[in-house]
KOLBAKOL-627054 format. One line per field, with one value per atom (N, C-alpha, C): residue in three letters; x, y, z negated; atom name; residue number from 1. Coordinates in steps of 0.001 Angstrom, whole numbers. Layout:
BEGIN
aa <- [ala:...];
x <- [X:...];
y <- [Y:...];
z <- [Z:...];
at <- [CA:...];
i <- [NUM:...];
//
This chain:
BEGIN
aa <- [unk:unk:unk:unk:unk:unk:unk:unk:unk:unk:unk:unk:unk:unk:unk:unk:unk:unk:unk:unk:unk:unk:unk:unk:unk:unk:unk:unk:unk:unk:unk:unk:unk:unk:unk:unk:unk:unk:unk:unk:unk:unk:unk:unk:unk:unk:unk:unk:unk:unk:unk:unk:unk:unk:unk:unk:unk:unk:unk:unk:unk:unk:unk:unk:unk:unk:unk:unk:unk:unk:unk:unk];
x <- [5070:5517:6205:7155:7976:7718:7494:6512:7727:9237:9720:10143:9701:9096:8029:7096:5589:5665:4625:4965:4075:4347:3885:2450:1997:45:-275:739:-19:-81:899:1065:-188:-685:-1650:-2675:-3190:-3802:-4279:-5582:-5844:-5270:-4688:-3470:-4684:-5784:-7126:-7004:-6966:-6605:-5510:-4131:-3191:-2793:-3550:-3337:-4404:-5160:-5953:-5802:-4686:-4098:-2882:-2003:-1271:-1707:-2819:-3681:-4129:-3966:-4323:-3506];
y <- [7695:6288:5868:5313:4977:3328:3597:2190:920:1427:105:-311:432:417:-346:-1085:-1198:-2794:-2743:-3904:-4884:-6387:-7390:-7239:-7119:-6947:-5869:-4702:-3924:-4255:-5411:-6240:-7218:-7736:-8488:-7646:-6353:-5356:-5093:-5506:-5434:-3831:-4199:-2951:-1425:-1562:-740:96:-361:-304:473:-50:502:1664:1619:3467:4220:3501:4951:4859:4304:4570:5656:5609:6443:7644:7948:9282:10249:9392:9683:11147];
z <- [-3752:-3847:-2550:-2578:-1419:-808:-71:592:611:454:379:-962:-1913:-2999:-3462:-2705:-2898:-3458:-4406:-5171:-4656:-4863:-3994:-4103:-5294:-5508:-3756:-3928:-2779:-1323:-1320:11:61:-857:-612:-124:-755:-169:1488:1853:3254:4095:4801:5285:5201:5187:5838:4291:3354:1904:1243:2010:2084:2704:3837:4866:3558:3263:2332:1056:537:-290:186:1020:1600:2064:2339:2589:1502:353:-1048:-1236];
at <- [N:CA:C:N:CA:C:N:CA:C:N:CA:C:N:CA:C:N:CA:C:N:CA:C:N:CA:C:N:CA:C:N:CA:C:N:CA:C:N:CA:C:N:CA:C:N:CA:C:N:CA:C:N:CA:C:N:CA:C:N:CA:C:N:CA:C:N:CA:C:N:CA:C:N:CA:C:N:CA:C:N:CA:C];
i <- [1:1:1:2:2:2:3:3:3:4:4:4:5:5:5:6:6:6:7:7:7:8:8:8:9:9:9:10:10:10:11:11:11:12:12:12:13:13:13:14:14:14:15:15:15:16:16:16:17:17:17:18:18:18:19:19:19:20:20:20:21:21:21:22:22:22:23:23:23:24:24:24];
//
């Protein structure tokens, strides 16, 4: 998934959330 791609729901996402989603 390309992060400037990322849809607004995943921006609300606490960033802590988001790196481990990206680690996935």
């Amino acid at each position: 998934m390309s992060e400037l791609k990322i849809s607004p729901e995943l921006l609300q996402i606490s960033p802590e959330v988001q790196d481990a989603l990206k680690n996935k």
